[in-house]
MDTraj code that builds the backbone (N, CA, C; nanometers):
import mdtraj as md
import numpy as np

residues = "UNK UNK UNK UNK UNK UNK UNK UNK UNK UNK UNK UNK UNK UNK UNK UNK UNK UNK UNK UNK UNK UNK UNK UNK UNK UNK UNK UNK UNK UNK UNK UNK UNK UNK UNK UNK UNK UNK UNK UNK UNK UNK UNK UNK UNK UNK UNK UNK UNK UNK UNK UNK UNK UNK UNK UNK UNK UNK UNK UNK UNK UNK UNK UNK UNK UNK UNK UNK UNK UNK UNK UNK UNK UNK UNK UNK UNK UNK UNK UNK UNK UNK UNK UNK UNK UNK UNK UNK UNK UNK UNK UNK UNK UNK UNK UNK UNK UNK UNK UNK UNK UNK UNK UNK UNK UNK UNK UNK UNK UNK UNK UNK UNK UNK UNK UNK UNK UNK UNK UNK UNK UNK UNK UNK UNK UNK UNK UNK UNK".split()
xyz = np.array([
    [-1.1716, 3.6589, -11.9945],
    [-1.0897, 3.6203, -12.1057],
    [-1.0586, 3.4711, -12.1011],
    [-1.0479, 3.4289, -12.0065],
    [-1.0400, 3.2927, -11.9484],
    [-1.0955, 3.1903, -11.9686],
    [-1.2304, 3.2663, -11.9530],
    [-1.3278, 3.1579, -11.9682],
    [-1.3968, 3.1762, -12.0966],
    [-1.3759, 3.2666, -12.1830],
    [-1.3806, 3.2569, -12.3280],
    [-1.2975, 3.1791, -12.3904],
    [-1.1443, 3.1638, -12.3466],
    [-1.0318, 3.0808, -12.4421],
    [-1.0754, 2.9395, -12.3916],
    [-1.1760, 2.8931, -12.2701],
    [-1.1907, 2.7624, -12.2186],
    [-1.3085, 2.7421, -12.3208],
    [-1.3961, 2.8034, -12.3969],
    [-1.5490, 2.7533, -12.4703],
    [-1.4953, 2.7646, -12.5598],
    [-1.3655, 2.8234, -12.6032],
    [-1.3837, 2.7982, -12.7372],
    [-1.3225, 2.6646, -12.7681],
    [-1.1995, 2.6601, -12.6730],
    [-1.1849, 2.4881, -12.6630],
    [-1.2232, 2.4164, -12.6170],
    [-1.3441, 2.4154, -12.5715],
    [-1.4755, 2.3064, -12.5413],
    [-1.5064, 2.2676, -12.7149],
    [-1.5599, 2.4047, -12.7756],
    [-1.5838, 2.4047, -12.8753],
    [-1.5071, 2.2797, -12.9497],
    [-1.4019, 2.3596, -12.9619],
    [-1.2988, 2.3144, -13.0410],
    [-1.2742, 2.1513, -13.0591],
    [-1.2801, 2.1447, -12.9239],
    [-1.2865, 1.9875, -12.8781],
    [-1.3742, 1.8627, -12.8918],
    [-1.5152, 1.9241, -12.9314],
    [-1.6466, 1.8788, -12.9391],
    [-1.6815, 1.8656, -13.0657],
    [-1.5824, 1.9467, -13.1906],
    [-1.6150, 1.9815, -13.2956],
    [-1.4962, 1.8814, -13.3689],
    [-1.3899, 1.8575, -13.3018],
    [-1.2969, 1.8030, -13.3664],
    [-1.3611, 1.6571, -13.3161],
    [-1.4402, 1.6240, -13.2189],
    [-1.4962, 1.4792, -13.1612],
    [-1.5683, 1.4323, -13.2808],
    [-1.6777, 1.5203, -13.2816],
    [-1.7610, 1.4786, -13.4070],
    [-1.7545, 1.4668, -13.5172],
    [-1.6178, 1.5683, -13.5535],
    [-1.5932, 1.5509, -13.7179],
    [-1.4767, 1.3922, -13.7293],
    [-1.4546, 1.3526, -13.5582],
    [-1.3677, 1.2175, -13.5850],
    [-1.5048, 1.1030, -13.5899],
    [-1.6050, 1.1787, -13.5442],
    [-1.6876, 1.0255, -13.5526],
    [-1.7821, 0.9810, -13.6652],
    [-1.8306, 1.1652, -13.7452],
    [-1.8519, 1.0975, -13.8913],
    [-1.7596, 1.0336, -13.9808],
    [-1.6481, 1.1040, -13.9358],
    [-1.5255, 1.0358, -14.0204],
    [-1.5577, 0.8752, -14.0442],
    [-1.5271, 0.8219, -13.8915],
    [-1.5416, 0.6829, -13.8567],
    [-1.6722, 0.6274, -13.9115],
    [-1.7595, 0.6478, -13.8645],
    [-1.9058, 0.5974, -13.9525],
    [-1.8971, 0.6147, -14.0781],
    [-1.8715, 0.6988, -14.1572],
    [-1.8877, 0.7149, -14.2846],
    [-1.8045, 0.6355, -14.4052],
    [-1.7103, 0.5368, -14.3014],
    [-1.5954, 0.5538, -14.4345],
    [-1.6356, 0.3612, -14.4166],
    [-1.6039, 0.3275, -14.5975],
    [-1.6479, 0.2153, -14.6381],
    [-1.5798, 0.0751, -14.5598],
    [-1.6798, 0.0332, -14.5383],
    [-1.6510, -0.1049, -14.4681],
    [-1.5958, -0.2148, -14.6034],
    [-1.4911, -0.3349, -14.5203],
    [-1.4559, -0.4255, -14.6419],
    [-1.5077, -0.5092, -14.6516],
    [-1.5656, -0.5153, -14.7657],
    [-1.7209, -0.5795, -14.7513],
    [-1.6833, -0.6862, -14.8820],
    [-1.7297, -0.8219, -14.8395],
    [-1.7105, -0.9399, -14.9348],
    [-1.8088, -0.9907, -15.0131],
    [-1.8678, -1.0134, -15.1257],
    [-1.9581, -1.0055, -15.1815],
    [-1.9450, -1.2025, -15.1610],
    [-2.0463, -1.2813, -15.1702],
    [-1.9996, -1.4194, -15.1630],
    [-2.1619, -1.4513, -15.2328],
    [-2.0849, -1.5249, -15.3480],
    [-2.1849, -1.5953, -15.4507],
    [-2.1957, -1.7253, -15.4128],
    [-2.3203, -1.7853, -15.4055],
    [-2.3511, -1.9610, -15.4097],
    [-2.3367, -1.9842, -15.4927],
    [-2.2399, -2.1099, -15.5183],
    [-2.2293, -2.2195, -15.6082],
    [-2.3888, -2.2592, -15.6890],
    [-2.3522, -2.2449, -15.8344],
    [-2.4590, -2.2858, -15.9058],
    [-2.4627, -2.4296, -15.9069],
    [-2.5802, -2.4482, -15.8772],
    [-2.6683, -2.6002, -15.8593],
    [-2.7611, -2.6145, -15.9300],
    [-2.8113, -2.7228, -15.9308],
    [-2.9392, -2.7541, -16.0100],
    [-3.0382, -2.7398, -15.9156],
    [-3.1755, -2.7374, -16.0262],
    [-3.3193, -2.7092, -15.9404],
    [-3.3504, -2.8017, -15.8378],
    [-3.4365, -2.7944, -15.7438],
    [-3.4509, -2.8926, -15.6629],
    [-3.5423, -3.0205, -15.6696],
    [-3.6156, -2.9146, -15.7584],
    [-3.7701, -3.0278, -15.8426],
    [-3.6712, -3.1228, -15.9528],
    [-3.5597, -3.1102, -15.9865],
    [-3.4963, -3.2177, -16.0480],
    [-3.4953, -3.3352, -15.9656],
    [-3.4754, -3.4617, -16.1122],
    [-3.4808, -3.5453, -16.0254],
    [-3.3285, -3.6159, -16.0008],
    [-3.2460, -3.5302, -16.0053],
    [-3.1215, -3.6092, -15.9288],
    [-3.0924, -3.4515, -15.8921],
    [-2.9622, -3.5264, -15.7929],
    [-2.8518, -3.4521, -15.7443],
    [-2.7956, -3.3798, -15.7946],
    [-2.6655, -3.4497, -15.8689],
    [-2.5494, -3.4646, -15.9433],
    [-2.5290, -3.5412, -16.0313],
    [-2.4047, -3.5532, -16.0713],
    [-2.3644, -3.6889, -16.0776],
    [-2.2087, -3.6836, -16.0237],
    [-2.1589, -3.8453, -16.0577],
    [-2.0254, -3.8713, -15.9699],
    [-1.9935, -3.9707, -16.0407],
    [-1.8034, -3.9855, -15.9934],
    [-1.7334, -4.0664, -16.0750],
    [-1.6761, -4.1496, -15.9894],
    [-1.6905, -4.2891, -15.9843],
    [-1.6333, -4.3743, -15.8617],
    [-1.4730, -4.3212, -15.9053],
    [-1.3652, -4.2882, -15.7559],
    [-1.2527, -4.2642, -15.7947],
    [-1.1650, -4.3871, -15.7395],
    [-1.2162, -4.4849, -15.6501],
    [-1.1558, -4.6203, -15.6020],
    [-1.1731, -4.7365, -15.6465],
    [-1.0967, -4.8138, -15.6334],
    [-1.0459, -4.8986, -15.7609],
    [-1.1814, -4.9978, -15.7770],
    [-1.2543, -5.0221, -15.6537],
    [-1.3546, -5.1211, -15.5999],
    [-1.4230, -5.1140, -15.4798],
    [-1.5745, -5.0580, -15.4971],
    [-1.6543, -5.0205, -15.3747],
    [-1.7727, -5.1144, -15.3864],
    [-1.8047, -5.1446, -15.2846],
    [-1.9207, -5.1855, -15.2474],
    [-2.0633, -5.0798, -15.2280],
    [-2.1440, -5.1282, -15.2559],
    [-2.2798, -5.0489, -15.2897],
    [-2.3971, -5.0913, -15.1762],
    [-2.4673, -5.0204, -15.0650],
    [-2.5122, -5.0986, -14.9779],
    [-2.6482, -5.0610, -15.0028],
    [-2.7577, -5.1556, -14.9040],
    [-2.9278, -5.1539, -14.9106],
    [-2.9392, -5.0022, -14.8733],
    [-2.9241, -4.9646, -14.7483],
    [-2.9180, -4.8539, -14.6852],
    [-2.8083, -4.7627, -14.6378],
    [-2.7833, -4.6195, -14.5849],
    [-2.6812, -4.6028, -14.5681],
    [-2.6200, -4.5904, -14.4366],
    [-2.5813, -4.7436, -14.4287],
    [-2.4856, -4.7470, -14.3096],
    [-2.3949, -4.8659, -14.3497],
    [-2.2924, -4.8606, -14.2594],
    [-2.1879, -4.9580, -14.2747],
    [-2.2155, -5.1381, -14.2618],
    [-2.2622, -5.1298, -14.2159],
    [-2.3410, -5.2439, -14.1694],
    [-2.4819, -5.3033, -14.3327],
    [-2.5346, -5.2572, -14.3670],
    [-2.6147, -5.2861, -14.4102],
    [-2.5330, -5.3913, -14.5412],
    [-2.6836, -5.4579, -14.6031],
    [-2.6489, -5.6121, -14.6770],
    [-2.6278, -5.5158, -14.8016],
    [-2.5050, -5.5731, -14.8765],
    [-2.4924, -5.5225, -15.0357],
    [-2.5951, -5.5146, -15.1461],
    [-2.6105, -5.4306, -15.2198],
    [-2.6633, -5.3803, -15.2940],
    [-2.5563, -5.3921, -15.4768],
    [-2.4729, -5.4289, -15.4445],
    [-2.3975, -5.4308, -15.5774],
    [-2.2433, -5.3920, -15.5531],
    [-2.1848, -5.3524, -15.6162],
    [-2.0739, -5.3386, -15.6615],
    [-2.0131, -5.2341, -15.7707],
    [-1.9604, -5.1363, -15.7193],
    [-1.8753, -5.0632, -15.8655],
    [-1.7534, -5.0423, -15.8593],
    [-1.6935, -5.0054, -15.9952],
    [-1.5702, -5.0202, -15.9932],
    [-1.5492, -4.8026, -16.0221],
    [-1.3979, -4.8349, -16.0156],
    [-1.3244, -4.6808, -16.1088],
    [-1.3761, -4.6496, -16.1941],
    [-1.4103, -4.4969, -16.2336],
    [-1.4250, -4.4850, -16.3380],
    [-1.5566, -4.4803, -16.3871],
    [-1.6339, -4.5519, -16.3065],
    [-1.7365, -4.5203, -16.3438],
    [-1.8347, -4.4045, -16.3221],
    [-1.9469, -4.3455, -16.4016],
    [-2.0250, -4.2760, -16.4365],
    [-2.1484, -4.2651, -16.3409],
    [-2.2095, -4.2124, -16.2704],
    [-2.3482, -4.2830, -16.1653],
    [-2.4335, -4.1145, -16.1350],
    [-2.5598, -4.1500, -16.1442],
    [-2.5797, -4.0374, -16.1058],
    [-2.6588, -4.0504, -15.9728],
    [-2.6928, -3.9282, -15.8834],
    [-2.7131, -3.9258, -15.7540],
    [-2.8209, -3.8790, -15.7290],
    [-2.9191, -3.9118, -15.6590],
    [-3.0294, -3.9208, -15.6277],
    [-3.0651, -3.8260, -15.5271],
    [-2.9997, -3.9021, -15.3998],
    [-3.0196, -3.8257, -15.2670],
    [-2.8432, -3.8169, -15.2036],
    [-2.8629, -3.7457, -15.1170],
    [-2.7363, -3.7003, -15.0638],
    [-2.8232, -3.7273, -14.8841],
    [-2.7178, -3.8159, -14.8211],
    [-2.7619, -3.8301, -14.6917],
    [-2.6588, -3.7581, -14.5846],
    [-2.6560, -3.7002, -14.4567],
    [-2.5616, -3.6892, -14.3254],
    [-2.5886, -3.7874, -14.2564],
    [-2.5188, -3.8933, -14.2451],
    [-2.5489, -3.9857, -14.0891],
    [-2.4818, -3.9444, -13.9950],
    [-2.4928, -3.9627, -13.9056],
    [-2.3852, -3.9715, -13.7560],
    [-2.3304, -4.0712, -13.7338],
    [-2.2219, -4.0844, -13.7272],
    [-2.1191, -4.2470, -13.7226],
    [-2.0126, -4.2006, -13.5898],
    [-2.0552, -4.2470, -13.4563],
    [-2.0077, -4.2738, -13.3711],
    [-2.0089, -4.0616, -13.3455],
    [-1.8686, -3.9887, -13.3384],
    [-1.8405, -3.8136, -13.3011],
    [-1.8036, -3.7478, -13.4504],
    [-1.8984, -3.8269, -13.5135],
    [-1.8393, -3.7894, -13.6944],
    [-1.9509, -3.7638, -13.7737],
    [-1.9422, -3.6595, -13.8579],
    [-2.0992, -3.6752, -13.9367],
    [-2.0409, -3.7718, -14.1148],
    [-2.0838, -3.8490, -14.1542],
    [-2.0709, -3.9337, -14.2840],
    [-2.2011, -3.8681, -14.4014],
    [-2.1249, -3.9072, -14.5151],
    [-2.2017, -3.8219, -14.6358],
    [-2.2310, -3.9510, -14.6730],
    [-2.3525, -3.9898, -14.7047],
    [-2.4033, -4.0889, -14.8168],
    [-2.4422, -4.0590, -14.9263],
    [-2.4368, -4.0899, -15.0711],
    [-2.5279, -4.0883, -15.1651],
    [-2.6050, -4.1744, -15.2320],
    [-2.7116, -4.1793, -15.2652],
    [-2.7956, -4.2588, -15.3363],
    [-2.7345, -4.2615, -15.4881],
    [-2.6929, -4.3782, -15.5259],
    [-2.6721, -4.3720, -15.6735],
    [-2.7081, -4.4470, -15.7797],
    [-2.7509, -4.4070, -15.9125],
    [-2.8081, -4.4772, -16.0130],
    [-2.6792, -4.5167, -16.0959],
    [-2.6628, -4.6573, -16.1425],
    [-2.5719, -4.6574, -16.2630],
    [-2.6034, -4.7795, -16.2948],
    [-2.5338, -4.8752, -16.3319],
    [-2.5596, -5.0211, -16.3307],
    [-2.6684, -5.0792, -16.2786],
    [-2.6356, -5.0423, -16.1506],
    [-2.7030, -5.0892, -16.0300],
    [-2.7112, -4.9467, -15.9409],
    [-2.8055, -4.9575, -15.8694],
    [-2.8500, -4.8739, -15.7285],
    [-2.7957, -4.8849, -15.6100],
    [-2.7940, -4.8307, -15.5612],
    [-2.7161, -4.8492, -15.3843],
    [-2.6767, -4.7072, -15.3479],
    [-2.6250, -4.6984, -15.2023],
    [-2.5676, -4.6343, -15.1542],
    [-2.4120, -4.6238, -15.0977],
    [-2.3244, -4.5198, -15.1248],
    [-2.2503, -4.5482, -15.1746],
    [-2.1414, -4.3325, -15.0920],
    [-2.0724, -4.4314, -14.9618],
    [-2.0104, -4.3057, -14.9204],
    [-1.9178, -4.1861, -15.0390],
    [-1.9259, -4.0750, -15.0038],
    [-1.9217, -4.0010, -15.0413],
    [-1.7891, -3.9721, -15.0984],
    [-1.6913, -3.9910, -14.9786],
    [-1.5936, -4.0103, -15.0119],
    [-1.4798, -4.0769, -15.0886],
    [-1.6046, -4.1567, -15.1831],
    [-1.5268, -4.2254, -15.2592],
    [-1.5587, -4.2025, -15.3812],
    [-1.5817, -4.1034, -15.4334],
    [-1.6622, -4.0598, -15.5399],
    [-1.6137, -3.9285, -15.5678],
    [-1.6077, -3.8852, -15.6861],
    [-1.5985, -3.7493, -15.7657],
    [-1.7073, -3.6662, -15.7899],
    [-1.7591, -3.5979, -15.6855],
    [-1.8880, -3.4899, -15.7828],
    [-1.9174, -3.4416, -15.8444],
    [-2.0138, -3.3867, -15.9731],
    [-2.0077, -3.2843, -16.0623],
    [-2.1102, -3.2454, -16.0877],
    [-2.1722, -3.1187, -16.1665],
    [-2.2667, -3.1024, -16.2049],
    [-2.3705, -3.1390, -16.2855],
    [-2.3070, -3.2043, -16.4193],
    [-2.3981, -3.2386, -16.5335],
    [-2.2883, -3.3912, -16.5749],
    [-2.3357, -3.4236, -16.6514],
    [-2.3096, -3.5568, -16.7062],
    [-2.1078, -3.5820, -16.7713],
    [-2.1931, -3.4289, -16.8478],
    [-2.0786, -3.4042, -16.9097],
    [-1.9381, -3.3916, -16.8257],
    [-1.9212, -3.3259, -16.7625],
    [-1.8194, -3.3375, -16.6896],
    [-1.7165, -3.4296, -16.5940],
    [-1.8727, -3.5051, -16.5647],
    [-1.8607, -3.6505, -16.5282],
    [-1.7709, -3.7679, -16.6036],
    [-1.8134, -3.7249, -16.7261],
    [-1.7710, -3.8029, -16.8482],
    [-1.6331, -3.7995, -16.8968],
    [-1.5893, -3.6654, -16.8531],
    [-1.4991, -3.6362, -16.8534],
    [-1.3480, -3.6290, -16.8235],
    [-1.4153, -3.6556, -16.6698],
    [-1.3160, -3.7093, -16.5440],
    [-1.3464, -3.8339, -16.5750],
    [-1.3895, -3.9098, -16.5957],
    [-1.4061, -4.0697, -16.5642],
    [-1.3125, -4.1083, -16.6985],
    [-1.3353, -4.0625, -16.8271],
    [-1.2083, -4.1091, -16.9354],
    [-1.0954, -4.0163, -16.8412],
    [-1.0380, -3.8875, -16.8060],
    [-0.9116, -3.9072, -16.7449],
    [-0.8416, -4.0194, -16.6358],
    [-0.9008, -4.0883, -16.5955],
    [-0.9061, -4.1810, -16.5083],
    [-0.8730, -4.3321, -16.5648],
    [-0.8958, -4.3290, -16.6844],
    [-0.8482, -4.4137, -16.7743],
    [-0.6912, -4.4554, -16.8658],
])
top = md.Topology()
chain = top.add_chain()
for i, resn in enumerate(residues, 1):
    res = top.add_residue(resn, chain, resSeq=i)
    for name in ("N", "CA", "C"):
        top.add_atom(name, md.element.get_by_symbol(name[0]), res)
traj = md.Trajectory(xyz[None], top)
């Protein structure tokens, strides 16, 4: 009798194990769906574009700190972007961009407004006004 009331709670025990572990497997994970930012094609031939947001930047040959000027822009202005560079500057990574407007140069990142199309560009650069 004993050892019947012990199998059935083997049973019992083995049966309540497994019905805890489909439980566990079965039940929905929280799962985040994460969309990329729409961009333009790559065979385009720019970037972006961008809105100088400082009052007065310098525009260089190449992109480093050091290199001989290339021009000059001001606020406000409109430019579109070519290439997008990472340098390494000393334990830091730096964003460069290549930019068309007036004049050409390169022209840190951080001093600039990004956007997608022109329009928007255009946009921010009269609020800025």
């Amino acid at each position: 009798m004993k050892t019947k009331i012990r199998y059935i709670a083997v049973q019992a025990c083995c049966a309540g194990f497994i019905l805890l572990f489909v439980a566990a497997c079965s039940g929905r994970r929280n799962e985040v769906l994460i969309l990329p930012p729409e961009t333009a094609l790559l065979s385009q031939e720019y970037v972006g574009y961008a809105v100088i947001y400082v009052l007065y930047t310098r525009l260089s040959m190449e992109p480093a700190e050091d290199s001989p000027a290339a021009g000059h822009a001001r606020r406000g202005t409109v430019v579109r972007i070519h290439e997008r560079r990472l340098i390494r500057d000393g334990n830091r990574n730096v964003s460069w961009l290549l930019i068309e407007g007036e004049t050409a140069g390169w022209i840190r990142e951080e001093f600039v407004n990004v956007y997608a199309n022109v329009s928007q560009a255009r946009t921010a650069a009269e609020a800025m006004r």
